[in-house]
SEMARSE-210925 format. One record per atom (N, C-alpha, C, O): atom name; x, y, z. Coordinates in Angstrom, 1 decimal. Layout:
// residues N
{'CA',{X,Y,Z}} ...
// end
This chain:
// residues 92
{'N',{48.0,4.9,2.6}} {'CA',{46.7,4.5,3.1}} {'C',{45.8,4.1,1.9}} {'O',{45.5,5.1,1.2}} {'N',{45.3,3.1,1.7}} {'CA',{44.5,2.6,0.9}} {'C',{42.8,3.1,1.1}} {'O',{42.1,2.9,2.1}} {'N',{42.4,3.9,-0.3}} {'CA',{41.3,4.2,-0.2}} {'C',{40.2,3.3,-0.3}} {'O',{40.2,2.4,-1.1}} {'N',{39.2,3.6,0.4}} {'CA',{38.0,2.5,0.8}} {'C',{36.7,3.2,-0.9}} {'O',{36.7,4.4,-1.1}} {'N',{36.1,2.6,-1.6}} {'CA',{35.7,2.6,-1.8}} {'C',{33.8,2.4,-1.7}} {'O',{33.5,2.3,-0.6}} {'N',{33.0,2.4,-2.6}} {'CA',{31.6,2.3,-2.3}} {'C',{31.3,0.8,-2.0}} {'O',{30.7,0.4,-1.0}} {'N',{31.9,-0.1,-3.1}} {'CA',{31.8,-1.7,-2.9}} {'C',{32.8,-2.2,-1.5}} {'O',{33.2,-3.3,-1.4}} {'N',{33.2,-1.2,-0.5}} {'CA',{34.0,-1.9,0.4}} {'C',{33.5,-1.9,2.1}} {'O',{33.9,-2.2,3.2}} {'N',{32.3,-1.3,1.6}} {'CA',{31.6,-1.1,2.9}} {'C',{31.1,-2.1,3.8}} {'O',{30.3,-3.0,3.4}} {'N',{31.4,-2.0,4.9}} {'CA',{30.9,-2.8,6.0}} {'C',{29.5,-3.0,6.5}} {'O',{28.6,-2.2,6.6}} {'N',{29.5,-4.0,6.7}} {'CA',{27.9,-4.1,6.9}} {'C',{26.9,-3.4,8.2}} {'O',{25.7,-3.7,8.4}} {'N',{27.6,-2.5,8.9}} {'CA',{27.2,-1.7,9.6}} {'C',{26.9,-0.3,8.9}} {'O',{25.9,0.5,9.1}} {'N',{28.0,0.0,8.1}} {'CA',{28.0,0.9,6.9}} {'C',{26.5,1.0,5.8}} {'O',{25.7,1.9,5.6}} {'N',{26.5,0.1,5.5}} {'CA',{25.4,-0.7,4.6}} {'C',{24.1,-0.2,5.0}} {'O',{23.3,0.3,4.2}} {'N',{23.9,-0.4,6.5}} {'CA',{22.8,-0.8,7.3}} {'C',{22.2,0.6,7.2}} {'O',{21.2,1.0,6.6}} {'N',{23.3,1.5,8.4}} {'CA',{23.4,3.2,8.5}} {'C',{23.0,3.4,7.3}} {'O',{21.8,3.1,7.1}} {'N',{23.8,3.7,6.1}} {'CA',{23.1,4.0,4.5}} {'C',{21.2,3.9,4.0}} {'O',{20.4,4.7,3.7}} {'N',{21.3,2.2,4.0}} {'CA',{20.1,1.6,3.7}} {'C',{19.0,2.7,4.9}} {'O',{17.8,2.9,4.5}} {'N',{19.4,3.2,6.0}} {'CA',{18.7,3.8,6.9}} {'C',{18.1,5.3,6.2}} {'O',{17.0,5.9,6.3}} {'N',{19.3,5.5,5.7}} {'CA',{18.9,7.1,5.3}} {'C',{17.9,7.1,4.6}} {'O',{16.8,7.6,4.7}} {'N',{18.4,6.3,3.5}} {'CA',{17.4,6.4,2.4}} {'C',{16.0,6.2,2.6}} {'O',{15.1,7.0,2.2}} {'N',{15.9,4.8,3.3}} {'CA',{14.7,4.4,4.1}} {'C',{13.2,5.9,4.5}} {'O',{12.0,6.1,4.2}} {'N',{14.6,6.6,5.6}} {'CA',{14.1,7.7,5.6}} {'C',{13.6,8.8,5.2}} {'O',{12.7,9.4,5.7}} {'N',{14.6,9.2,3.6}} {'CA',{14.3,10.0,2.8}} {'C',{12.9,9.3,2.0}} {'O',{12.0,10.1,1.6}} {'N',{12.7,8.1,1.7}} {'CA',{11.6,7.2,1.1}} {'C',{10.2,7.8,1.9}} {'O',{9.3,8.4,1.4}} {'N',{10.4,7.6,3.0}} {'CA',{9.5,7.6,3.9}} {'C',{8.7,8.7,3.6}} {'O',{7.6,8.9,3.1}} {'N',{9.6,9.5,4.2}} {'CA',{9.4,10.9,4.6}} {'C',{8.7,11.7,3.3}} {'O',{7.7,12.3,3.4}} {'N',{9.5,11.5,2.0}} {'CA',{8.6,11.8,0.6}} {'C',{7.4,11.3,0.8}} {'O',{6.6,12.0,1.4}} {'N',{7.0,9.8,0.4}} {'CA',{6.3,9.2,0.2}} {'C',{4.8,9.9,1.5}} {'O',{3.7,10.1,1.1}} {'N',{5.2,10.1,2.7}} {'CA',{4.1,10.4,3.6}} {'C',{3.7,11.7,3.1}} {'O',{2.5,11.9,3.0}} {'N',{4.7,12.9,2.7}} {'CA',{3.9,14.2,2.6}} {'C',{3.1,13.9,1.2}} {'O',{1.9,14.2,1.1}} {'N',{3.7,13.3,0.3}} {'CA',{2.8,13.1,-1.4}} {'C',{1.8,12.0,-0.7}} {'O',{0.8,12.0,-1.5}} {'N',{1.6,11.3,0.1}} {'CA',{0.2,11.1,0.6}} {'C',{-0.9,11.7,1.3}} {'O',{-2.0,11.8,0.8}} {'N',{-0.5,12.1,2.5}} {'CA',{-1.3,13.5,2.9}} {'C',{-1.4,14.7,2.0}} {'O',{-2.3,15.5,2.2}} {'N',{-0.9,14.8,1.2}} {'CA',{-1.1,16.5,0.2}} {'C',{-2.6,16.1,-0.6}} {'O',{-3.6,16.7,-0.8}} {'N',{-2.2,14.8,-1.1}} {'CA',{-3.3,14.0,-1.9}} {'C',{-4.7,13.7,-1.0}} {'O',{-5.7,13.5,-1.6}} {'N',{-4.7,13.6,0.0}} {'CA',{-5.7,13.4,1.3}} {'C',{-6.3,14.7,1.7}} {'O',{-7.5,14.9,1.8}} {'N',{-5.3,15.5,1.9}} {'CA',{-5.9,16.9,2.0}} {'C',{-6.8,17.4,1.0}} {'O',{-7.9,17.9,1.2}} {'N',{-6.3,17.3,-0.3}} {'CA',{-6.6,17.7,-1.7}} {'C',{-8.2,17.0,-1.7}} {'O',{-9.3,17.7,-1.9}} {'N',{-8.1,15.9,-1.6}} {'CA',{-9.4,15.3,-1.2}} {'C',{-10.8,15.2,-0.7}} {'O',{-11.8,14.8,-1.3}} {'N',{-10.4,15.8,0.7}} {'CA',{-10.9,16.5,1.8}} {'C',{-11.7,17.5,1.7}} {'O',{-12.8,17.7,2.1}} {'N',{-10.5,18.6,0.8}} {'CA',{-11.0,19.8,0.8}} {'C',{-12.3,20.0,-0.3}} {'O',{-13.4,20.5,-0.2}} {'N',{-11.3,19.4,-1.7}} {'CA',{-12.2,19.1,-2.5}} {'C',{-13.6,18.7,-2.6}} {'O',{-14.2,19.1,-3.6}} {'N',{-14.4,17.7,-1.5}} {'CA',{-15.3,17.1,-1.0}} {'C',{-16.0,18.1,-0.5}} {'O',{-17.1,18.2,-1.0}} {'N',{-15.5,19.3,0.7}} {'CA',{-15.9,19.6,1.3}} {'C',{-16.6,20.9,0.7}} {'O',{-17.7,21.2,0.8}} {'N',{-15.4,21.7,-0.3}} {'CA',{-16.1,22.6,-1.2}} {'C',{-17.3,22.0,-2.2}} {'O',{-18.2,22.7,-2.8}} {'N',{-17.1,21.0,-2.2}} {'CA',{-18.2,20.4,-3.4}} {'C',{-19.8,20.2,-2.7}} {'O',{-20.9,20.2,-3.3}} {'N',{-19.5,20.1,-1.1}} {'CA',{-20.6,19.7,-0.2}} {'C',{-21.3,21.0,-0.1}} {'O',{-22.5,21.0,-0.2}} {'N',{-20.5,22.1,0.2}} {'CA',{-21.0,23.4,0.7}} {'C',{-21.8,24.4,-0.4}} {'O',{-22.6,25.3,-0.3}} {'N',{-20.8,23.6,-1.9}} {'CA',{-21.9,24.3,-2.8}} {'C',{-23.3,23.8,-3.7}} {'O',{-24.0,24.2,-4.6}} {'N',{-23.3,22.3,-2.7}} {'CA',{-24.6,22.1,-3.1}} {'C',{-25.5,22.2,-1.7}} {'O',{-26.7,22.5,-2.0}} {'N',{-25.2,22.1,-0.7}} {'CA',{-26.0,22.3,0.4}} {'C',{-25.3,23.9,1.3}} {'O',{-24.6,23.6,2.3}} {'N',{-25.4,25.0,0.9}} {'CA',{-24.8,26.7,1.7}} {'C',{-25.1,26.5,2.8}} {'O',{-24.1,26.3,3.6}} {'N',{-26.2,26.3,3.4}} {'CA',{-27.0,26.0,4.6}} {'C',{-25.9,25.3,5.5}} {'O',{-25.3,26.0,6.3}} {'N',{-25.8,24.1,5.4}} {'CA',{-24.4,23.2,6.6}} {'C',{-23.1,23.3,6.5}} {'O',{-22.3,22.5,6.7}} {'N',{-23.0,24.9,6.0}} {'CA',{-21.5,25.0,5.9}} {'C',{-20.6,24.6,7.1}} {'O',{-19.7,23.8,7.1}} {'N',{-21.0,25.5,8.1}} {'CA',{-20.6,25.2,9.3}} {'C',{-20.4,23.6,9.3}} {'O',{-19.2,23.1,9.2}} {'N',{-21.3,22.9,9.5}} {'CA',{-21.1,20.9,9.9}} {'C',{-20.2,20.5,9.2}} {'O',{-19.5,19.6,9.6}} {'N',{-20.1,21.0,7.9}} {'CA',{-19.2,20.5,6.7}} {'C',{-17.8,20.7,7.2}} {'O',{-17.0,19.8,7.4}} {'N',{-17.5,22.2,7.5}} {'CA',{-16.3,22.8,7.5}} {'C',{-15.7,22.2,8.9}} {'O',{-14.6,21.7,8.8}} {'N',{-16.4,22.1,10.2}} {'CA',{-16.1,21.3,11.2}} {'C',{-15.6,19.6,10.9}} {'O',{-14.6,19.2,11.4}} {'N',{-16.2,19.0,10.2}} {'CA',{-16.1,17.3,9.5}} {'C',{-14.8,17.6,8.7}} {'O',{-13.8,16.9,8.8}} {'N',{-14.8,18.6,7.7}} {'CA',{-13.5,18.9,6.9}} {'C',{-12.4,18.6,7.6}} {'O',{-11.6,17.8,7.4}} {'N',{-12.7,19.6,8.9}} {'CA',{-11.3,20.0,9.5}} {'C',{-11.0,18.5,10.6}} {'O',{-9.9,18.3,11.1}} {'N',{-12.0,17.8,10.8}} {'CA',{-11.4,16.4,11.3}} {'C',{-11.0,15.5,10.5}} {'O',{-10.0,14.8,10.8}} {'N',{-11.6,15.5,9.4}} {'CA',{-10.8,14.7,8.0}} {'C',{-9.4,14.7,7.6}} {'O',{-8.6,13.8,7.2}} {'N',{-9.1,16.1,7.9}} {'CA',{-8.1,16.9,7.5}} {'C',{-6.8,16.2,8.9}} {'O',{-5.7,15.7,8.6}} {'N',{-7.3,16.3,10.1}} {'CA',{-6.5,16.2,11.4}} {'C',{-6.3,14.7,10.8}} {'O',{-5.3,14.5,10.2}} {'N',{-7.3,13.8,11.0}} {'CA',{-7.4,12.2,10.6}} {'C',{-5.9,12.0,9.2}} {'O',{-4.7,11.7,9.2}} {'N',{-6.4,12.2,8.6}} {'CA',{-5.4,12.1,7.1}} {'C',{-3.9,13.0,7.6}} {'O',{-2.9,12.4,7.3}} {'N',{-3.7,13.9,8.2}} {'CA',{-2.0,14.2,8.7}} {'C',{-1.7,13.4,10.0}} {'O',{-0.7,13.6,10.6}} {'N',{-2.6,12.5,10.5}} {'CA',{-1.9,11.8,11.4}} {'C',{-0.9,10.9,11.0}} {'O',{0.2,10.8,11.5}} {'N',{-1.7,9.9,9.5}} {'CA',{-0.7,9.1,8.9}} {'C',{0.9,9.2,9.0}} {'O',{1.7,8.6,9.6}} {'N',{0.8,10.4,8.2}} {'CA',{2.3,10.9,8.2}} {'C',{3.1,11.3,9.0}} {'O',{4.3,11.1,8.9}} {'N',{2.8,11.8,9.7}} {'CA',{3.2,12.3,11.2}} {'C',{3.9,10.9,12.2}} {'O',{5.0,10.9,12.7}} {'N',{3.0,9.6,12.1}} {'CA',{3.5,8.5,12.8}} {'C',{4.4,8.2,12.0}} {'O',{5.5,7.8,12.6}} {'N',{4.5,8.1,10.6}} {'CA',{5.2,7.9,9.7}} {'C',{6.8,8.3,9.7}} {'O',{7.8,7.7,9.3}} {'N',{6.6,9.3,10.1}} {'CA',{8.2,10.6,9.7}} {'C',{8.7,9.6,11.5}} {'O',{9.8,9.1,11.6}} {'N',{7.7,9.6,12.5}} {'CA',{8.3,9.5,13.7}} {'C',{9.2,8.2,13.2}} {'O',{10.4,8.2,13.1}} {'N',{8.0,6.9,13.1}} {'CA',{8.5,5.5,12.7}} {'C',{10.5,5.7,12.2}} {'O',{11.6,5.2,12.5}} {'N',{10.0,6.7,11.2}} {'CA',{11.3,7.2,10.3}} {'C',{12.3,7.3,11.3}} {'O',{13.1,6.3,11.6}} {'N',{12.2,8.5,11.9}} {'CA',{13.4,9.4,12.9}} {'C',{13.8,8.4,13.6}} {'O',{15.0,8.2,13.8}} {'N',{12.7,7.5,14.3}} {'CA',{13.4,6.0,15.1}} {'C',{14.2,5.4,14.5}} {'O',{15.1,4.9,15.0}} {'N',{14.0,5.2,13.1}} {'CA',{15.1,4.1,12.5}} {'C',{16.3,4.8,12.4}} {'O',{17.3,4.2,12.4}} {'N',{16.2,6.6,12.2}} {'CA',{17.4,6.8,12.0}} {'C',{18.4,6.9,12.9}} {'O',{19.6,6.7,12.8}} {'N',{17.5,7.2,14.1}} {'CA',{18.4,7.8,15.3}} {'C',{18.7,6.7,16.1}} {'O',{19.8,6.6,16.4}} {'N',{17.8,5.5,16.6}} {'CA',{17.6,4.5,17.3}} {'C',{17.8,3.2,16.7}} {'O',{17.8,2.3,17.6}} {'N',{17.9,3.0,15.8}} {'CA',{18.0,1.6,14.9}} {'C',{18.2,0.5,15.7}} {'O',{19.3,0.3,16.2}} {'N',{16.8,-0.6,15.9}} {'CA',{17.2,-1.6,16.9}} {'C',{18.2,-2.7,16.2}} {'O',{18.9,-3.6,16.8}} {'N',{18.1,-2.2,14.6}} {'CA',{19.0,-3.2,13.8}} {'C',{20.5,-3.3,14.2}} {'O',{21.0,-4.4,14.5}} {'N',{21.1,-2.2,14.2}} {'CA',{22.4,-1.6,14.9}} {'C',{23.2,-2.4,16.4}} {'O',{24.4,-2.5,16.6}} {'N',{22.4,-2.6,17.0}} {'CA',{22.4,-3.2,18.3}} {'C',{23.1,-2.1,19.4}} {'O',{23.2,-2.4,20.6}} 
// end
């Protein structure tokens, strides 16, 4: 039986492959954006609170929507992902 090598792959092969990675891309790329968004957020928000003590509360409430807002990204992201892996309309 003749062994198949890396260069002998089929273009359905190819596709599946090109998929994963796709996904491993993705999936990095969204959490090192949200981490950086959060980092942001927070950062802002501690900076708000120690010039104005008084609206901590309003701050920390707006934080924590900022915070929801900015992990949505990723979240639709990873999904987009999981579809291409599991569902690939490329695949047919």
């Amino acid at each position: 039986m003749k062994e198949r090598g890396f260069l002998n792959m089929t273009g359905t092969e190819i596709l599946k492959l090109a998929s994963i990675i796709a996904v491993g891309i993705v999936a990095s790329c969204s959490a090192l954006g949200a981490s950086f968004g959060d980092a942001k957020v927070a950062a802002s928000a501690v900076e708000s609170v120690a010039r104005q003590p008084e609206a901590r509360g309003s701050i920390l409430s707006t934080m924590l929507i900022g915070i929801g807002l900015v992990e949505a990204t990723p979240i639709i992201g990873i999904v987009i992902a999981l579809i291409l892996l599991y569902a690939n309309p490329l695949l047919g």
